[in-house]
N, CA, C and O atoms as a GROMACS GRO file, in nm:
protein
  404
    1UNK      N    1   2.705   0.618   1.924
    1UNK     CA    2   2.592   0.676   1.991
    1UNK      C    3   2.634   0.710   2.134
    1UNK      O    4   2.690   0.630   2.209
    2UNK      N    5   2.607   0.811   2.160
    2UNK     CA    6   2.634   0.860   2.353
    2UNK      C    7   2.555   0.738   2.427
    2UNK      O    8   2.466   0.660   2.396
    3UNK      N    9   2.611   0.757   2.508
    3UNK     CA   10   2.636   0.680   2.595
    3UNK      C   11   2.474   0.665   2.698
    3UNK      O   12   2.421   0.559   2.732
    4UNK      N   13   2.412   0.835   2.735
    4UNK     CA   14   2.331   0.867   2.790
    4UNK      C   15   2.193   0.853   2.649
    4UNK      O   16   2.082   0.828   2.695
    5UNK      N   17   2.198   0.863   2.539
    5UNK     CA   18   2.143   0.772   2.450
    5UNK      C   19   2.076   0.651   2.475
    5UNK      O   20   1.969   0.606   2.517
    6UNK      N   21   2.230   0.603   2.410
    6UNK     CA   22   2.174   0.430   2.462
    6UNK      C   23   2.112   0.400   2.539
    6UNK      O   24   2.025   0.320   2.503
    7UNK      N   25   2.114   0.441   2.698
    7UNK     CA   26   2.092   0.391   2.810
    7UNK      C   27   1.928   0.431   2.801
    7UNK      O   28   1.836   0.351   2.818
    8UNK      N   29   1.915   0.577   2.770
    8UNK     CA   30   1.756   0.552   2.774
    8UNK      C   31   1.670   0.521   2.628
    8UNK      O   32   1.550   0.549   2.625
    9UNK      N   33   1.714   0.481   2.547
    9UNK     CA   34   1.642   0.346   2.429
    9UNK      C   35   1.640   0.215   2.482
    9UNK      O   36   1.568   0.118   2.461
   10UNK      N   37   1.773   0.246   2.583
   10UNK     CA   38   1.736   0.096   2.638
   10UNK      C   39   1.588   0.064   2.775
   10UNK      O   40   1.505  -0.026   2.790
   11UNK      N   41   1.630   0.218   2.863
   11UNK     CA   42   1.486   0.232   2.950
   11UNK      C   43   1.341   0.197   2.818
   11UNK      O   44   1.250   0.115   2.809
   12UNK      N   45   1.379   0.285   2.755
   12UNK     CA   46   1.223   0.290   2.698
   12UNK      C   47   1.180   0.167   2.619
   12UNK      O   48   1.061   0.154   2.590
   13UNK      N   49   1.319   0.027   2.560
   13UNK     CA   50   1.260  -0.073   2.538
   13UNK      C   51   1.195  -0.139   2.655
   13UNK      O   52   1.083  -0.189   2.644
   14UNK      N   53   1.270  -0.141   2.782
   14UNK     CA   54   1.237  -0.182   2.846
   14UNK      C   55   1.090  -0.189   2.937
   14UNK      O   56   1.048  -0.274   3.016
   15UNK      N   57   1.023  -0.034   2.876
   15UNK     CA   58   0.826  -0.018   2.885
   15UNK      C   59   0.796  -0.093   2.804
   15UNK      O   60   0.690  -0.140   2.847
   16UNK      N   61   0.821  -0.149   2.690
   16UNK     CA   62   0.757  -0.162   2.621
   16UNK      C   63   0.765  -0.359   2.537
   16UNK      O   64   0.691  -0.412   2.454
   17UNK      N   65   0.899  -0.415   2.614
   17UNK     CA   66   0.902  -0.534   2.599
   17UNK      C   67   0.822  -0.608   2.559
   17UNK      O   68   0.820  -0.678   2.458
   18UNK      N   69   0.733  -0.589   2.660
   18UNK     CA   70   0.604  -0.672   2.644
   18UNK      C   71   0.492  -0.671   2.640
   18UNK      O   72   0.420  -0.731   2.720
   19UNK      N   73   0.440  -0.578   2.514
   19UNK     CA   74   0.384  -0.535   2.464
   19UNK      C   75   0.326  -0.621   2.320
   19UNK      O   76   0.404  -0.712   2.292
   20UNK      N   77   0.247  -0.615   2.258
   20UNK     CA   78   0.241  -0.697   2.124
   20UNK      C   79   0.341  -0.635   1.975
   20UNK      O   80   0.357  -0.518   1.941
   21UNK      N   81   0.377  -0.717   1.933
   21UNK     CA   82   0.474  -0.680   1.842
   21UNK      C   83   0.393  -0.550   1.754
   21UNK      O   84   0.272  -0.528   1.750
   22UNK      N   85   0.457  -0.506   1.714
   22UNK     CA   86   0.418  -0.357   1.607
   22UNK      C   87   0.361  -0.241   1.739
   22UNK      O   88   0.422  -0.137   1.760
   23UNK      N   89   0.253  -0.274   1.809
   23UNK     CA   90   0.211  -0.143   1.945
   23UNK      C   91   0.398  -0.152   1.994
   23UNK      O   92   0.445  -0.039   1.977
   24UNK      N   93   0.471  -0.219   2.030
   24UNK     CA   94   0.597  -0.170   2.082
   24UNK      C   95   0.686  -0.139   2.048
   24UNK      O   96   0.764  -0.078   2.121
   25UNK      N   97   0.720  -0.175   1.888
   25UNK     CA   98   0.794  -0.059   1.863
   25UNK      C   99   0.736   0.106   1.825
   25UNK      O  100   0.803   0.207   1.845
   26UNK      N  101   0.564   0.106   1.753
   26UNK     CA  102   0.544   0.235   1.779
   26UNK      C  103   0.524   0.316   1.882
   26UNK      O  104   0.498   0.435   1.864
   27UNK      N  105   0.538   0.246   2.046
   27UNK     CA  106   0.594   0.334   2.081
   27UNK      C  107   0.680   0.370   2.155
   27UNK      O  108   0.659   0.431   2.260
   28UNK      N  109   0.794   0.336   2.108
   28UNK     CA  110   0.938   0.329   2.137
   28UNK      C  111   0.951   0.468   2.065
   28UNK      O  112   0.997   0.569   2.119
   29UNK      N  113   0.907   0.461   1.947
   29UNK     CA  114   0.894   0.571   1.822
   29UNK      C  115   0.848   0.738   1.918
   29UNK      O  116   0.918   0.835   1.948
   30UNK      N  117   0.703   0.707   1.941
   30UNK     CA  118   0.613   0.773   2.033
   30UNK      C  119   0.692   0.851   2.152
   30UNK      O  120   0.696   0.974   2.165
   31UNK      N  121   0.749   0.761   2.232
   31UNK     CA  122   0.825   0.766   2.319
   31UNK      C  123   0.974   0.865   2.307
   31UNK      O  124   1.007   0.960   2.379
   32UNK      N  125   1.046   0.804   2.190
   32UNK     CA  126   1.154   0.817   2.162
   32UNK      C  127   1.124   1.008   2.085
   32UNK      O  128   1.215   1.088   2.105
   33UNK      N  129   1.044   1.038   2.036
   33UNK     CA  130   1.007   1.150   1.997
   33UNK      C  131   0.993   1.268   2.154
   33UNK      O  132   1.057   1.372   2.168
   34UNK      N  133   0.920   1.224   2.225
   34UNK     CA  134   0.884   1.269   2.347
   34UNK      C  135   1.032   1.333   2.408
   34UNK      O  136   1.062   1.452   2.416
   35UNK      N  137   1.106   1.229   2.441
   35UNK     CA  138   1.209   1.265   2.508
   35UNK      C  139   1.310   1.329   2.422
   35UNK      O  140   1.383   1.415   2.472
   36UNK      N  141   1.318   1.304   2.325
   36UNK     CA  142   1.388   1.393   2.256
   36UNK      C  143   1.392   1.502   2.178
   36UNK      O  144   1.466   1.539   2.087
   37UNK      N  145   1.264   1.559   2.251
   37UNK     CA  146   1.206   1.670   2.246
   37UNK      C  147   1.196   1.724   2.112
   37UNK      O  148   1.219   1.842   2.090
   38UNK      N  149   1.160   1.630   2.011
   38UNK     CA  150   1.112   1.661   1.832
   38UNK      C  151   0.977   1.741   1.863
   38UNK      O  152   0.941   1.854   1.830
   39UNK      N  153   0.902   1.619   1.957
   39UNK     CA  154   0.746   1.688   1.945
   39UNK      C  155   0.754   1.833   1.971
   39UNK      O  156   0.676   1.911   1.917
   40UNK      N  157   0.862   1.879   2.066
   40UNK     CA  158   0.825   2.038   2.095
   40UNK      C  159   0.850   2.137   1.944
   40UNK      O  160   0.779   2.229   1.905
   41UNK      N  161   0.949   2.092   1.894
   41UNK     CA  162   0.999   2.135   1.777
   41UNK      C  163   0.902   2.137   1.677
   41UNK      O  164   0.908   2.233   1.600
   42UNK      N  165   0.800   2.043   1.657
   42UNK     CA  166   0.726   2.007   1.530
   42UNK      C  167   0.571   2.082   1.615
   42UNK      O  168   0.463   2.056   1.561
   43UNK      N  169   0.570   2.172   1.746
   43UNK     CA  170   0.482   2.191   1.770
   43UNK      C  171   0.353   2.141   1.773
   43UNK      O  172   0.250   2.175   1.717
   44UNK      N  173   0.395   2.009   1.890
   44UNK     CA  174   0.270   1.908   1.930
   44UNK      C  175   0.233   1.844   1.775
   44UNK      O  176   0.136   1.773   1.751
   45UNK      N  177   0.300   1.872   1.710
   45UNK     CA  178   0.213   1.805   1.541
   45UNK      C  179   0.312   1.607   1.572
   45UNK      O  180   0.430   1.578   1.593
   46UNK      N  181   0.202   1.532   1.560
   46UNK     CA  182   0.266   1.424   1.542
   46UNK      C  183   0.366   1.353   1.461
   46UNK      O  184   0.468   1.293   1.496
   47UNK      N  185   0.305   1.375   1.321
   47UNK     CA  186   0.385   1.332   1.206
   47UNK      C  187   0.513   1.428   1.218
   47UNK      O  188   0.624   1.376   1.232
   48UNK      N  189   0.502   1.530   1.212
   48UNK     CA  190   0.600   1.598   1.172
   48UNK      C  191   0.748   1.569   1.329
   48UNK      O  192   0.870   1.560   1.322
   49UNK      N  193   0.672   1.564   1.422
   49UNK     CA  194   0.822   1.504   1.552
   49UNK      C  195   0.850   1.391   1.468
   49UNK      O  196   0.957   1.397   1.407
   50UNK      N  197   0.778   1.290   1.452
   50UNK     CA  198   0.804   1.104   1.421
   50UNK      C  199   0.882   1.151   1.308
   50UNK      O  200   0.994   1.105   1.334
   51UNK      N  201   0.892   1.220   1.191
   51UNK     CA  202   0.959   1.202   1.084
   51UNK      C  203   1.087   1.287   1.094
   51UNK      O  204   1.188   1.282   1.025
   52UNK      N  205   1.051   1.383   1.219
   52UNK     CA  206   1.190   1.482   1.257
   52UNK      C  207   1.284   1.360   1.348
   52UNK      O  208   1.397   1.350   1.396
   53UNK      N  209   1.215   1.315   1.343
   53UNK     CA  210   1.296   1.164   1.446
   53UNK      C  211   1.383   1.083   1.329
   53UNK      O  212   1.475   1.008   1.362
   54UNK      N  213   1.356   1.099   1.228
   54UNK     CA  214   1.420   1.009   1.128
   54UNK      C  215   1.335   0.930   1.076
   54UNK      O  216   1.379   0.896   0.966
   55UNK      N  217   1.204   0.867   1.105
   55UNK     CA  218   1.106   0.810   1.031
   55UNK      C  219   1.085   0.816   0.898
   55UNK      O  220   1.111   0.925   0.846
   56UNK      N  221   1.044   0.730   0.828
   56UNK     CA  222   0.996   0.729   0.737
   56UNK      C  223   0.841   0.760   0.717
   56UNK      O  224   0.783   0.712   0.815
   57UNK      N  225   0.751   0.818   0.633
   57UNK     CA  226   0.616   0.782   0.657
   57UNK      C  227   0.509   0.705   0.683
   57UNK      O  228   0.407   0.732   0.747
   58UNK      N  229   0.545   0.594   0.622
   58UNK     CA  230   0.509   0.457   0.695
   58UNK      C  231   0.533   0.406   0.789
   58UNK      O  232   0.467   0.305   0.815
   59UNK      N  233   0.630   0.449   0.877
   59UNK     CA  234   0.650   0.422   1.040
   59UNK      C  235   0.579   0.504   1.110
   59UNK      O  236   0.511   0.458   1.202
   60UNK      N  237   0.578   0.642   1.083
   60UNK     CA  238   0.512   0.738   1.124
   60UNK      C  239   0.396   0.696   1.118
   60UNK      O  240   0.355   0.681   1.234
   61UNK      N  241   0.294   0.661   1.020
   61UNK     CA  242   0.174   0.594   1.044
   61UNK      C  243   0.166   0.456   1.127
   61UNK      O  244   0.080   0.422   1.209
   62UNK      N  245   0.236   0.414   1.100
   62UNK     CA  246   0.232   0.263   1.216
   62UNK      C  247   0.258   0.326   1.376
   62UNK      O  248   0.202   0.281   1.476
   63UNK      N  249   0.330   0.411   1.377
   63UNK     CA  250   0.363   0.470   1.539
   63UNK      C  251   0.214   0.521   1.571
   63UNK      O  252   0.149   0.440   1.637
   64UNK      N  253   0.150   0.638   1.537
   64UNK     CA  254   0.022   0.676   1.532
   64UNK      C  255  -0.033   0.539   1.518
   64UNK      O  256  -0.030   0.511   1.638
   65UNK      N  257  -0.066   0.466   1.480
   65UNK     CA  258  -0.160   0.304   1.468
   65UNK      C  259  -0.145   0.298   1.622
   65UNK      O  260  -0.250   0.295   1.687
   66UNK      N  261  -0.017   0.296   1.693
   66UNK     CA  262   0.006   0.207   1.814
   66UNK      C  263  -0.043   0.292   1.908
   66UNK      O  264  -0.086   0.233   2.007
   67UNK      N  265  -0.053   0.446   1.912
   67UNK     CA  266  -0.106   0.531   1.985
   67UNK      C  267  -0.233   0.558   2.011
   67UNK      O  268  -0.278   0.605   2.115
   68UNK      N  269  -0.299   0.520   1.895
   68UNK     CA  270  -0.432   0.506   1.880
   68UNK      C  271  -0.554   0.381   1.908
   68UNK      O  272  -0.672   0.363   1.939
   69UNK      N  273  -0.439   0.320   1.874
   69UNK     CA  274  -0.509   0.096   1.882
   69UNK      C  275  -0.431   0.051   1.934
   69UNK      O  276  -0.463  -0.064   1.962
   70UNK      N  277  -0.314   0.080   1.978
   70UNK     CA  278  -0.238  -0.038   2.012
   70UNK      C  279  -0.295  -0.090   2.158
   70UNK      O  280  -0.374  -0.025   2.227
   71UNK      N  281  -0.247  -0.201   2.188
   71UNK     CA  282  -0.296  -0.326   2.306
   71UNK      C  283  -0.180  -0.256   2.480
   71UNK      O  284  -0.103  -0.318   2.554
   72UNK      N  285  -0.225  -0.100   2.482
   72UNK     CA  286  -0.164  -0.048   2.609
   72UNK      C  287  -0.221   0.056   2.627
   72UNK      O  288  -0.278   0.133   2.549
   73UNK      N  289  -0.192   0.059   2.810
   73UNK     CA  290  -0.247   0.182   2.869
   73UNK      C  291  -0.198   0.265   2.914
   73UNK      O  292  -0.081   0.236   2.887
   74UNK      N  293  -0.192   0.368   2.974
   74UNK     CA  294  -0.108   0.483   3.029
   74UNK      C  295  -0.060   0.432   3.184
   74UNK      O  296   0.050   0.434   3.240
   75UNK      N  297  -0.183   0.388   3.224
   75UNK     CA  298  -0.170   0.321   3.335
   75UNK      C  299  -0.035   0.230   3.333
   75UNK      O  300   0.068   0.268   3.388
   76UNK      N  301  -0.045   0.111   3.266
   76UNK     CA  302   0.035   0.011   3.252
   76UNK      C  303   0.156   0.069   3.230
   76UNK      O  304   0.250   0.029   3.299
   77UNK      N  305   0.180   0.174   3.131
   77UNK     CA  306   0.348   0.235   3.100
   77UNK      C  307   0.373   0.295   3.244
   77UNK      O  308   0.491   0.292   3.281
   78UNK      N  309   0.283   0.347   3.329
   78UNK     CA  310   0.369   0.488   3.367
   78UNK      C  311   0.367   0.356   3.527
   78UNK      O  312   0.445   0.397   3.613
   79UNK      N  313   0.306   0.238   3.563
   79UNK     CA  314   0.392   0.162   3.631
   79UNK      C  315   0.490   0.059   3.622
   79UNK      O  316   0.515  -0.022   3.711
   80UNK      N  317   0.545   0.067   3.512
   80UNK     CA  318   0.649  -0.029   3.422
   80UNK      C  319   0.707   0.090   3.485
   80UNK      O  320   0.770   0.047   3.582
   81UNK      N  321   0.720   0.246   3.479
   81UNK     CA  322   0.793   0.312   3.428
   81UNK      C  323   0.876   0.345   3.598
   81UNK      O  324   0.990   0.386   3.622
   82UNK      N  325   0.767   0.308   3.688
   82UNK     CA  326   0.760   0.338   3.823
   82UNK      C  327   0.854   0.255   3.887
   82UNK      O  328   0.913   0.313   3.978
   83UNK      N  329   0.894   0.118   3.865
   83UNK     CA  330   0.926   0.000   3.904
   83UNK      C  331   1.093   0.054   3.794
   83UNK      O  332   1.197   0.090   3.848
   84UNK      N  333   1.083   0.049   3.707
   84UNK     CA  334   1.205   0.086   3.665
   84UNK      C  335   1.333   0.171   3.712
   84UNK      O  336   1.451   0.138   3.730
   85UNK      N  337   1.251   0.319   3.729
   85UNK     CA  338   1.311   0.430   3.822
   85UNK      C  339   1.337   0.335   3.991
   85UNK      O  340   1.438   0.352   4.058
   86UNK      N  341   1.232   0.249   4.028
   86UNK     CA  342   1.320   0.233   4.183
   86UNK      C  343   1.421   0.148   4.162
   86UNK      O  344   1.518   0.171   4.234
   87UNK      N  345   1.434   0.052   4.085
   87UNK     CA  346   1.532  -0.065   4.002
   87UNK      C  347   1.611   0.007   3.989
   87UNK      O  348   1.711  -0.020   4.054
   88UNK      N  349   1.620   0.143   3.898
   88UNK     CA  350   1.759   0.212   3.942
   88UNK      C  351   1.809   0.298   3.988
   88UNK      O  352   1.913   0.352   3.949
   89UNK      N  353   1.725   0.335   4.103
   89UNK     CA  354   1.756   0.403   4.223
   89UNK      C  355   1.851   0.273   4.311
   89UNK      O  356   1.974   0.274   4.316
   90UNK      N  357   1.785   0.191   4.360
   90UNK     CA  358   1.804   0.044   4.462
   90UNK      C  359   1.959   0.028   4.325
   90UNK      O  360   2.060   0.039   4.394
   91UNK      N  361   1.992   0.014   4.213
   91UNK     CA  362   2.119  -0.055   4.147
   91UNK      C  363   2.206   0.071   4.244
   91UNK      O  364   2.278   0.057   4.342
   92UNK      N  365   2.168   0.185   4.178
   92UNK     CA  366   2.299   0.323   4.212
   92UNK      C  367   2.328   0.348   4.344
   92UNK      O  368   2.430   0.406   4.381
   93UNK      N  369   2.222   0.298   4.432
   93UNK     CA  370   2.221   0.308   4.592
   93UNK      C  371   2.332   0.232   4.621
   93UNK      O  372   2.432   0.284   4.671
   94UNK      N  373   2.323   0.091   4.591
   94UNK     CA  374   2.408  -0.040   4.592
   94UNK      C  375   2.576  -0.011   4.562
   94UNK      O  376   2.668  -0.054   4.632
   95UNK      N  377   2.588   0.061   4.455
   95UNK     CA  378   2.696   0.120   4.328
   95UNK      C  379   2.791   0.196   4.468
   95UNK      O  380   2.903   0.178   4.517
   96UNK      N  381   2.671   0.288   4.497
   96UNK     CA  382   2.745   0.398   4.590
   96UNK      C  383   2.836   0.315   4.752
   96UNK      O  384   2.937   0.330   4.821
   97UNK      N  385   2.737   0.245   4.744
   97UNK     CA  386   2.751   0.172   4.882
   97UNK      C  387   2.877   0.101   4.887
   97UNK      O  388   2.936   0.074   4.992
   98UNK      N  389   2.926   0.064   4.748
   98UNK     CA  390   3.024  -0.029   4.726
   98UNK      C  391   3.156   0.013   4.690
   98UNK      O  392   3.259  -0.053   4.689
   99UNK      N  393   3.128   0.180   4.651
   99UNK     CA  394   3.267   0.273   4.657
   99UNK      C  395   3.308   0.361   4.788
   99UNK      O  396   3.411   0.421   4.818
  100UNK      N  397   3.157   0.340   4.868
  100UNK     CA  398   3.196   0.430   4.994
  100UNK      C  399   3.243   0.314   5.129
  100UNK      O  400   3.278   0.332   5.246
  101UNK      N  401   3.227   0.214   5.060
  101UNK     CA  402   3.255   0.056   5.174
  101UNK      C  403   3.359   0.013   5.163
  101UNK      O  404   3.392  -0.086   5.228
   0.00000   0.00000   0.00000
């Protein structure tokens, strides 16, 4: 898997850690569709990004479950998401500091 991959499955576990089991991995799913730009492909249609993602149909319905019911807010992701980006702004700042020192 690339490299730039990994790193953001690993950002996007990281929204969603702590979350209740099943709402976080659907939307890792949710998520993971988003950025990898299926949804544009499947033209905003849900099922059809989640299963262009590799899903099965029954995940695809459990992802939709977590979008719909699951135990999170937009609010709550997009300042997980806020605190993350300065975490690694403040790491790469540090990074730089330590090849230009």
């Amino acid at each position: 898997m690339p490299e730039a991959v990994c790193r953001m499955l690993t950002l996007l576990c990281m929204l969603v850690v702590d979350l209740p089991v099943g709402t976080n991995l659907g939307l890792v799913h949710l998520l993971w569709m988003l950025v990898s730009g299926r949804l544009l492909g499947s033209r905003g249609a849900l099922f059809p990004g989640l299963t262009a993602c590799g899903l099965s149909a029954p995940a695809a319905r459990r992802a939709w479950a977590a979008l719909g019911r699951g135990g999170w807010t937009s609010e709550l992701l997009l300042a997980r998401w806020g605190a993350t980006v300065r975490g690694e702004r403040h790491g790469l700042r540090q990074a730089s500091n330590r090849k230009s020192g």
